[in-house]
C-alpha positions in Angstrom: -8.9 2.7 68.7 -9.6 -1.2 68.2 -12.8 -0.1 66.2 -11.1 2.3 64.2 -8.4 0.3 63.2 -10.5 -2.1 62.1 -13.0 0.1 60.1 -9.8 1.4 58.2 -8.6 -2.6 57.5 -12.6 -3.5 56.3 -12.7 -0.6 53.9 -9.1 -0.7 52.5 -10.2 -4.7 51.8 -13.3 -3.5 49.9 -11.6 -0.9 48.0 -9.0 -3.2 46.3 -11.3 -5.8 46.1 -13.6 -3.3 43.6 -10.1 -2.2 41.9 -9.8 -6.0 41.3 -12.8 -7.1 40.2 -12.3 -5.0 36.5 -8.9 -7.2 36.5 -10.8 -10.6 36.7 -13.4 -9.6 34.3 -10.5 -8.5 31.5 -9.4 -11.9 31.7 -8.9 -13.7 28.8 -10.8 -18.0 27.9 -8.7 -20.3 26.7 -10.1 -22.6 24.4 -8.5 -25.7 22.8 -11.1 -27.5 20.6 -14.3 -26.4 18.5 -16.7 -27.6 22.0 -14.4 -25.2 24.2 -14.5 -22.3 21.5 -18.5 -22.6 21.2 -19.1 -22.7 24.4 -17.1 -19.6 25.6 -18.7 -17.7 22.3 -22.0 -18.4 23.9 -21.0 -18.1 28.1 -18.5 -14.9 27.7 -19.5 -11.3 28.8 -19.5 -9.3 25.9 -16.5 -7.1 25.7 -14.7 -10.1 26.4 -11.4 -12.1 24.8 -11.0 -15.5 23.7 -7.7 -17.2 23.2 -6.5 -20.1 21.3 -3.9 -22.7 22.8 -3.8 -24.7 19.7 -4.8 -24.8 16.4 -8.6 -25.9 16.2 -10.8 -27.7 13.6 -14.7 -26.6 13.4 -17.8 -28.4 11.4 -19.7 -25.6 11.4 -20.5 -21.5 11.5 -20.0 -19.9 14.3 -22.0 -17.0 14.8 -21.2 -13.9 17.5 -24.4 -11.3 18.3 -22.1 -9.4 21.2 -18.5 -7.8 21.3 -16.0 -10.3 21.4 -12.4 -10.3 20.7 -10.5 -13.7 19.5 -6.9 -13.7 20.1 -5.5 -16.6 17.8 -2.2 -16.1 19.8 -0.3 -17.6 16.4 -2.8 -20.7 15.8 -5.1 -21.4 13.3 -8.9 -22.4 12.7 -9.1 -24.7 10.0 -12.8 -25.6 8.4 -13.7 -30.0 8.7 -14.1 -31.5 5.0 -17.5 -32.5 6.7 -19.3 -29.1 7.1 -22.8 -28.5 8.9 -24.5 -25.0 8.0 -26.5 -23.0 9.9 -29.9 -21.7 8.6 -27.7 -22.1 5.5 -24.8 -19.8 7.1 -22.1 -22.2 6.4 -19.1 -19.4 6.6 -16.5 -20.0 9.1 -16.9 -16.7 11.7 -20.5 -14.1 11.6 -20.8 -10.5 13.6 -24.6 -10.9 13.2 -26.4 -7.3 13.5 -25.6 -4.0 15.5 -24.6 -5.7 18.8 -22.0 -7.9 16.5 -18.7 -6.8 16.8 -15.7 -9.6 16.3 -12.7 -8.6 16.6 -10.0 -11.4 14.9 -5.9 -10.9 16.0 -3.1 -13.0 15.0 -5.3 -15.7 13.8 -5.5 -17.4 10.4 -8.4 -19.3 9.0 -8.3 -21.6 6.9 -10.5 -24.3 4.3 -14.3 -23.6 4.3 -17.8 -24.0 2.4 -18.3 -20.4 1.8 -16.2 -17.4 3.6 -14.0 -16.8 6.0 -15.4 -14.3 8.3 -18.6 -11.7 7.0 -19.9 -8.6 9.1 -23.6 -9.3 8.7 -26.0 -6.4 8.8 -25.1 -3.4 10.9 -22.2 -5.9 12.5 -18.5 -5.0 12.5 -15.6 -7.4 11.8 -12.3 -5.6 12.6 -9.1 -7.8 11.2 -5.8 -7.1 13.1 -3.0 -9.7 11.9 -5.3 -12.5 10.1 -4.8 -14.7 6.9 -7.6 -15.8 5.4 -6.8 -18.7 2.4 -8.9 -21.8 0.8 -12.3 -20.6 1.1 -14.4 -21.6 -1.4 -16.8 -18.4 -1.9 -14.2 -15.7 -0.4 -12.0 -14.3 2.2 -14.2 -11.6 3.5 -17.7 -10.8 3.1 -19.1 -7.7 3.9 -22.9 -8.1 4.0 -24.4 -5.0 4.9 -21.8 -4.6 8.1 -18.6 -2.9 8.1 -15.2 -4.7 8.0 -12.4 -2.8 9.1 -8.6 -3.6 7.8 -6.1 -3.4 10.0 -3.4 -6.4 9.0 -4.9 -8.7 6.5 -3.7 -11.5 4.7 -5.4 -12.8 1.2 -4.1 -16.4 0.0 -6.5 -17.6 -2.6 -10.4 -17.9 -2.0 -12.7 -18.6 -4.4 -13.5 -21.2 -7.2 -12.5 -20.2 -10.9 -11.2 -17.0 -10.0 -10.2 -15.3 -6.7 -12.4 -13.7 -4.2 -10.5 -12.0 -1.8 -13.1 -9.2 0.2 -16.5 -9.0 -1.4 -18.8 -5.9 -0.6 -22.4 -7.0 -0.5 -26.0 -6.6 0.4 -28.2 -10.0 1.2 -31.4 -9.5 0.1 -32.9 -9.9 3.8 -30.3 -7.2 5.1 -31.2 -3.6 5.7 -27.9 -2.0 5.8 -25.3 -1.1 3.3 -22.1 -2.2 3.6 -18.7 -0.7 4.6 -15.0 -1.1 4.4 -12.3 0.6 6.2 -8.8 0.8 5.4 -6.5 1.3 8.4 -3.2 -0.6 7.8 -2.1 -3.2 5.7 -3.6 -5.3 3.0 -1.8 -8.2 1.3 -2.8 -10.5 -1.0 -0.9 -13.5 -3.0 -3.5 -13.0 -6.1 -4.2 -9.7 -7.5 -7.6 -10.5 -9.2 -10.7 -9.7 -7.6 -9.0 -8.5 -4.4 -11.9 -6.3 -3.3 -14.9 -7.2 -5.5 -18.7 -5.5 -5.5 -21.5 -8.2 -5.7 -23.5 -8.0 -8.5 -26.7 -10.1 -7.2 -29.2 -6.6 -7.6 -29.7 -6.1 -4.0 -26.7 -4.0 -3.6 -27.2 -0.2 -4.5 -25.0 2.1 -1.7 -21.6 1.4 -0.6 -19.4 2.9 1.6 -15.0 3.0 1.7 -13.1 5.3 3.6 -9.5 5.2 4.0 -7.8 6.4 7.2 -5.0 8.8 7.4 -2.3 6.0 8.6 -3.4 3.8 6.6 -0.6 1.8 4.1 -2.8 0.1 1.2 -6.0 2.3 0.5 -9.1 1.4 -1.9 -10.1 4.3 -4.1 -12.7 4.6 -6.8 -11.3 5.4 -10.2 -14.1 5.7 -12.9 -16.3 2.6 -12.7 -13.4 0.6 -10.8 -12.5 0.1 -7.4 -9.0 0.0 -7.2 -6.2 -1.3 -4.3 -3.1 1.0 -4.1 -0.1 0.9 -2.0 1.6 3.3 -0.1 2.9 5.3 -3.1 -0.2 4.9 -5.0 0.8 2.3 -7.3 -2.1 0.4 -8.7 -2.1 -3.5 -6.9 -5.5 -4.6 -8.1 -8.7 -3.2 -9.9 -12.3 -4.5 -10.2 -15.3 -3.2 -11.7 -18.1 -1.6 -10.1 -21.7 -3.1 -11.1 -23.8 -0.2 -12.7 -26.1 -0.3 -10.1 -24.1 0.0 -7.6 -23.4 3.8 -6.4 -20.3 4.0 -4.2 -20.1 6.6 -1.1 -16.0 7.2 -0.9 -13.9 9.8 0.5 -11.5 10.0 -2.1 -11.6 9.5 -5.9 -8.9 9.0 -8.3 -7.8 8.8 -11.8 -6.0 6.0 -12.9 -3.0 7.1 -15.1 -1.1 3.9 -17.3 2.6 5.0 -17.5 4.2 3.1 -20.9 7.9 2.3 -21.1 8.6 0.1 -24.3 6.4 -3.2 -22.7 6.2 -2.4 -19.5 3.2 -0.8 -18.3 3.0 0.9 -14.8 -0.1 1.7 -13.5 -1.0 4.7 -10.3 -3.4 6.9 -9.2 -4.0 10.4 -9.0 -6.2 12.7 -7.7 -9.1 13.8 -10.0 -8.6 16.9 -11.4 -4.4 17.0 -10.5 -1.8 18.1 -12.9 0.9 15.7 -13.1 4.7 16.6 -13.3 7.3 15.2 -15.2 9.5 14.2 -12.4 6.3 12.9 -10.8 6.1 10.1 -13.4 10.0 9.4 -13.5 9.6 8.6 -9.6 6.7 5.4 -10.2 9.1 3.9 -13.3 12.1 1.9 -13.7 14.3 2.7 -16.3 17.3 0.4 -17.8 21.0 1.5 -17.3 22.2 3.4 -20.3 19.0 4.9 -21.2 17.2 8.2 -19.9 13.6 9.7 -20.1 13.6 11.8 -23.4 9.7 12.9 -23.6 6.2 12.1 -22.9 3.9 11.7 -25.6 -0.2 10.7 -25.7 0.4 8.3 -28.4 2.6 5.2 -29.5 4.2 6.6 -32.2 5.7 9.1 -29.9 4.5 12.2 -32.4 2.2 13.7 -29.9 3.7 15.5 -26.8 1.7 14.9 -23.6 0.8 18.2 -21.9 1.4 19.0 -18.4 -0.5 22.0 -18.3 -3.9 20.4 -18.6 -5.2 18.8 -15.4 -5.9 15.0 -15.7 -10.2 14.0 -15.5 -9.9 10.6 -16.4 -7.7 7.7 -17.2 -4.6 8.8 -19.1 -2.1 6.6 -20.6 1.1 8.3 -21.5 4.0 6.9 -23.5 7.6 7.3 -22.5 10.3 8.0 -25.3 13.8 6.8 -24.0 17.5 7.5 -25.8 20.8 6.2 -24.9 23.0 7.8 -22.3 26.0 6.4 -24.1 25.8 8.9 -27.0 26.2 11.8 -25.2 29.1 10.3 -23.0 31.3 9.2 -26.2 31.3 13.1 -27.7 31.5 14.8 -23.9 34.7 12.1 -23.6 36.3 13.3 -27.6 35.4 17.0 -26.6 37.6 16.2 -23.1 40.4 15.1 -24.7 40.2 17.4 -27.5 40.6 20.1 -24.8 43.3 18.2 -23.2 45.3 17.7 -26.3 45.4 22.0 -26.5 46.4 22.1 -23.6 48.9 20.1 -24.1 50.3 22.0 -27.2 50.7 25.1 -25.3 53.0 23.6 -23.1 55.7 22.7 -25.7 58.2 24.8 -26.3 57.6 27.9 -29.3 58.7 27.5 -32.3 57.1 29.9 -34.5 56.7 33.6 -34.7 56.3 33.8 -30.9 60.4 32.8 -30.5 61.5 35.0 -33.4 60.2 37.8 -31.7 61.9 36.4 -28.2 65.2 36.5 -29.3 64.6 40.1 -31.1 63.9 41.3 -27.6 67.0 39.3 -25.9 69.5 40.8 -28.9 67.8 44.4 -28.4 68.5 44.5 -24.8 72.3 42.6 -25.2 72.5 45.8 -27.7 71.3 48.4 -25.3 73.9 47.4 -22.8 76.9 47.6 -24.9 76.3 51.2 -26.0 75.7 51.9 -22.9 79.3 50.0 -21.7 80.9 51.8 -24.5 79.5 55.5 -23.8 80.9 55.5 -20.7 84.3 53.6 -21.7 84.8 57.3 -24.0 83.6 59.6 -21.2 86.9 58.3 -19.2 
């Protein structure tokens, strides 16, 4: 019975001890300096996470060949005004080839040579909750790899204009590059937001959007375009001839034009739009209403709803004041009210004469009658 007893304890230990060892081996690194945060990219299983405890300054790339997730926890990872590269990598964070996959979370980088993070050749970069800002070539780079979107933050990046994520292909790469929309994109500068390298070696490019996504990045034309949720245009770019992009939806970009005031959205190619459609993506002054759409400025030419929309439409709005119409329904109201008034007096025309015939015919009646029957007595 000993034995037994004693069987039952050894294996029950050895059971949770294999339930435990998955615990142990979830276990996050915490890191607190750039010597901390290098060594745990290089010592970490892959599949692994990576935590900040403060914010941390790094003097050179740092370059991930495994599955790794970095939890920023809040902190930041801010790029030394003295910058080493590497093999003349000098961006901030590199998912190098297949077996590169970084995953960033509530982290923001900031300051560096070159780019923030870049998914390099069959790598993936997935962004959940990061700001990017002060990066000298761009945000985002994705160089034949895919970067995933799933809570991004753009400040500026770039030198002369803004960069924000920039589709590419390096020339030793043999991928093509990728970018998925699942969530949220922001960005403080409009221009260049998602831009398509133009250095020859790119030729195929890929951009889906998923189905929950908030912000998604169409092609329209010869541009690639950054919408929001109600497919309001954000930003545009244009799309290098030699470039061919591979996307699951395409759109027509339609310019709705209210005296100054130009409001841009997508639709799908081949859609017919609807009056009420447009009304809903413009603001109109108090006062005024939506009188017509026309195809040309001088507001001549009626815009026809009939015909399905190919390519990018711009369609003037004519507007006329509500006030008009308010100040003759308001005369016609009290032009009513003021009849009804007048039939509430009392008559004084033909309609009393012939009142007072009827009262004098029946007072007559009655004393006929009186006197008829005064004589039959």
């Amino acid at each position: 019975m000993k034995k037994t007893k004693k069987l039952i304890l050894f294996f029950t230990i050895m059971i949770a001890g294999l339930f435990a060892i998955p615990t142990l081996s979830d276990a996050a690194t915490s890191v607190n300096d750039e010597e901390s945060l290098n060594s745990a990219v290089s010592s970490i299983n892959s599949g692994e996470t990576i935590t900040l405890e403060n914010d941390i300054t790094v003097t050179k790339p740092i370059v991930i060949q495994k599955e790794l997730i970095i939890d920023g926890n809040g902190y930041s990872v801010i790029g030394a005004e003295s910058w080493t590269s590497t093999s003349g990598n000098q961006t901030m964070f590199t998912a190098q080839l297949s077996d590169g996959k970084l995953t960033l979370k509530d982290i923001k980088l900031r300051n560096g040579p070159k780019y923030g993070v870049q998914s390099y050749d069959g790598a993936t970069v997935i962004l959940d909750n990061v700001s990017i800002t002060d990066f000298k070539y761009g945000g985002v780079l994705a160089n034949g790899g895919k970067v995933e979107v799933r809570n991004l933050h753009l400040g500026y990046n770039g030198t002369g204009s803004n960069n924000g994520i920039e589709i590419d292909k390096g020339a030793s790469a043999t991928n093509n590059p990728t970018l998925v929309m699942n969530g949220v994109l922001l960005t403080d500068n409009n221009e260049n937001t998602i831009y398509i390298a133009e250095n020859g070696h790119l030729t195929d490019f890929t951009i889906t959007n998923t189905q929950n996504t908030t912000n998604k990045v169409v092609i329209s034309g010869s541009s690639v375009v950054l919408t929001d949720k109600n497919d309001n245009v954000i930003a545009e770019s244009k799309i290098p001839e030699k470039a061919t992009p591979n996307v699951d939806i395409q759109k027509v970009i339609v310019n709705i034009v209210v005296n100054d005031k130009t409001y841009k959205i997508t639709v799908d190619n081949g859609e017919n739009l609807t009056e009420e459609m447009l009304k809903s993506h413009i603001k109109i002054d108090n006062g005024y209403e939506v009188e017509g759409f026309y195809t040309n400025i001088e507001l001549t030419n009626k815009f026809d709803f009939t015909k399905p929309v190919n390519s990018e439409t711009t369609i003037f709005v004519k507007l006329s004041k509500i006030e008009e119409k308010e100040e003759t329904e308001n005369e016609e109201k009290v032009e009513n009210t003021t009849k009804v008034e007048k039939d509430e007096t009392p008559k004084t025309g033909i309609e009393n004469y012939l009142g007072l015939a009827v009262i004098t015919l029946l007072i007559s009646s009655g004393a006929i009658v009186l006197i008829n029957n005064k004589n039959r007595k």
